[in-house]
N, C-alpha and C positions, 0 to 999 in steps of 0.2 A: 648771615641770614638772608633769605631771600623771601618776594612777596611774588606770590601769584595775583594776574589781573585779568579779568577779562576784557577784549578789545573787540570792537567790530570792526570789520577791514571791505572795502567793496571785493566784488568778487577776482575784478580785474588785477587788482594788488597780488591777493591769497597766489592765483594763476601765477604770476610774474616771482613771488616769490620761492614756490614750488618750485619751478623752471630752476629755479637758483639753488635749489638746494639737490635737485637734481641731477645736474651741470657739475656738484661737486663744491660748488660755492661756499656751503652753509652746511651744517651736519643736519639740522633738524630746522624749522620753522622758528620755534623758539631762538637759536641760534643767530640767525638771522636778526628778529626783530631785536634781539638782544644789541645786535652788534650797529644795527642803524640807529638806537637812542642812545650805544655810546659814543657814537660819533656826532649824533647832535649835539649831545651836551658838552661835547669836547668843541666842538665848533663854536658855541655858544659862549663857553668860556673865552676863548681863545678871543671872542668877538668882543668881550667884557673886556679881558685885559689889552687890548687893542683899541678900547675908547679910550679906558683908563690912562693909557701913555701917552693918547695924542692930546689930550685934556689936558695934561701935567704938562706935555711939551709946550703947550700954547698959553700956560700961565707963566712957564719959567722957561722958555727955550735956549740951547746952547747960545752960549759965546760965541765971540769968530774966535779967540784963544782956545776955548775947547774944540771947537772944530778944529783949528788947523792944529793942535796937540794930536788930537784924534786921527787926523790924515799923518803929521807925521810917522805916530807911531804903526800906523797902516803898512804904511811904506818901510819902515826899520822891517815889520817882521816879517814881510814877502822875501826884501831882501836876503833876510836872517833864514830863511824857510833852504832845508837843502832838497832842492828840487829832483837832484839825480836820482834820490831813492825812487821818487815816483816814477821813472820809466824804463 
């Protein structure tokens, strides 16, 4: 389902948009503003669950045992990693 809305935009926006769809950026305007509110909200999010861990980290932050488990196991899978393929 989708909703239609109407938006006012200054004029300077509409232009700079246009250019963009122009340019090959964007198929249609709508396109466009589509894809800049799902990058906000993605941003948004992204910003939500990035309080949410530092908040948890600062109630309960690692160990130095899970830390240095963590850098061990860091180090095992570099190690472990067969690097040849990649070159």
């Amino acid at each position: 389902m989708t909703t239609q809305i109407a938006v006012k935009l200054p004029d300077e926006l509409v232009d700079e948009v246009d250019r963009l769809v122009e340019h090959g950026a964007f198929d249609s305007r709508s396109h466009a503003i589509r894809t800049g509110l799902e990058t906000m909200v993605t941003v948004r999010r992204r910003e939500e669950l990035d309080r949410r861990y530092r908040d948890a980290m600062a109630r309960m932050p690692e160990s130095e045992e899970e830390i240095a488990e963590a850098t061990r196991l860091a180090v095992e899978s570099i190690h472990d990693e067969p690097w040849e393929r990649w070159w």
